[in-house]
Each structure stands twice: as C-alpha cells, then as structure tokens.
C-alpha positions in Angstrom: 166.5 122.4 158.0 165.8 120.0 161.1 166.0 117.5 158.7 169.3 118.1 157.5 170.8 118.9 161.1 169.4 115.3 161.9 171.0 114.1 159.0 174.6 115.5 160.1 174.1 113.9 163.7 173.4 110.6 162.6 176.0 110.5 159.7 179.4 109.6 161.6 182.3 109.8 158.7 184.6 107.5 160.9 182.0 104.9 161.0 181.2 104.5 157.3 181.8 100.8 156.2 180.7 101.0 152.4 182.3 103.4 149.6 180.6 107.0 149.1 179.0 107.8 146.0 179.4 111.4 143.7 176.2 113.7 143.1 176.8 116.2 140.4 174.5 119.6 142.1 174.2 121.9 139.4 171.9 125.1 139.5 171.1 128.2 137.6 171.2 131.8 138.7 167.6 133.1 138.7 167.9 136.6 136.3 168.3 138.6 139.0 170.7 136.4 141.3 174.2 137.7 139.5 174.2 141.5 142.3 173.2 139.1 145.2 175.9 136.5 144.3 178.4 138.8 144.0 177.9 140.9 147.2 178.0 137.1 148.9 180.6 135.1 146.9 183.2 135.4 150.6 180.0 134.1 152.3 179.9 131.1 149.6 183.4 130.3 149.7 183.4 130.2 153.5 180.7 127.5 153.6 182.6 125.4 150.8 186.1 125.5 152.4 184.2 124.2 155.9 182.2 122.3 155.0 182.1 118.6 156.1 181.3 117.8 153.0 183.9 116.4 150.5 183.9 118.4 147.6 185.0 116.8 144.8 184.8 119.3 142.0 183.2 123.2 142.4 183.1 126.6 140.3 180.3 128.4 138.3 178.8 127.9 135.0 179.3 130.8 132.6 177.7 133.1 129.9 179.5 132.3 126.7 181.2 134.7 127.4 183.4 132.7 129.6 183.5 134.9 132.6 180.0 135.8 133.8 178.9 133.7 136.1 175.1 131.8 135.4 175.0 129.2 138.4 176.8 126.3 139.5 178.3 122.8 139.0 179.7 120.7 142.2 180.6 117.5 142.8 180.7 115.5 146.4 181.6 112.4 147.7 178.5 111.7 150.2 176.6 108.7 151.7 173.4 109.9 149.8 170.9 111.8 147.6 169.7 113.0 151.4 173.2 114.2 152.5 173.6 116.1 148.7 170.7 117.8 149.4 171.6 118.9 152.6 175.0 119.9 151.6 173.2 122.3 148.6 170.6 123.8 151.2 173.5 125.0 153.5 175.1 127.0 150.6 174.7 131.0 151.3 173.7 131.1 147.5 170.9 128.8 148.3 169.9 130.8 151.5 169.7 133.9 149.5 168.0 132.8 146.6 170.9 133.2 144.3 170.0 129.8 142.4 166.5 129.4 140.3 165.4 126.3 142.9 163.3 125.3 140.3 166.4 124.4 137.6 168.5 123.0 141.0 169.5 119.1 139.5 171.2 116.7 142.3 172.2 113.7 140.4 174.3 110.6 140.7 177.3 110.8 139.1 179.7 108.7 137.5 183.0 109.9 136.9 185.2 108.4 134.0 188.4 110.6 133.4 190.2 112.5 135.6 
C-alpha cells in the first residue's frame, strides 16, 4: 500500500538511534489457502530472504499432524507496529489470500530464552 511504501522511505536503518522492538505476526490459513500456498511457497520464500526486514524467527504452524501446514508464526526486529504491518502485507501469502486476514495477530513480543 502507499502507506507502507511511505513508510520504507522514511524509515532509514542507518539512522536508527533507539533499540528495535520484536512483533510476533502470526496468521491462519483460510480452509482453502493450503493449494494456493503451495503452488506459491518459492514466491513466499523470495520475499522473506529479501526482505529489509530482520526476521527474527519464521516457519508455519502445523496440523497435529506435524507436517501440514495451517498458517504462520514470524518474528521481526522493526521500529514499529506500522513497519510489522507493512512487512506482513508484502508477503505473497498475504497478496494471495493464503492467510484468514481476519485471525492475522501482530503483537509485541518479548523474548525470554533463546
């Protein structure tokens, strides 16, 4: 969105004086997102190895089954709720409607181990 491309112009890494904070995105296939995630998981992967964006954490949320994938869980390093946002609306998987945006959670995020 304009907004977000405004966002990226006026956020210069280099001249960041304070610390960044995490946001924890996490997000739910919608029932019928699993085919269109698939046939665009290169597309996905592109756009998370380069992006700006640090990415702290990333990989899907399974099925008990352990394998199939039900959405996502990422973690980044950014300046604000604002730049998460951005960051999650740039994602192919967003774009194509692969996540419910209704169960889509951008939180702060505290890490403690690891």
């Amino acid at each position: 969105t304009l907004a977000c491309y405004s966002h990226r112009l006026n956020t210069n890494v280099s001249q960041r004086v304070h610390g960044l904070m995490l946001y924890a995105i996490h997000c739910l296939d919608r029932d019928e997102g699993l085919p269109i995630r698939l046939a665009n998981y290169d597309a996905h992967r592109e756009y998370l190895d380069t992006t700006a964006t640090k990415i702290v954490l990333a990989g899907p949320v399974t099925a008990d089954d352990g394998t199939t994938p039900t959405g996502s869980l990422i973690i980044v390093d950014v300046e604000d709720r604002s730049e998460a946002e951005c960051f999650n609306q740039g994602d192919p998987f967003f774009k194509l409607n692969v996540w419910d945006k209704s169960s889509i959670r951008i939180q702060p995020f505290l890490k403690r181990r690891g």
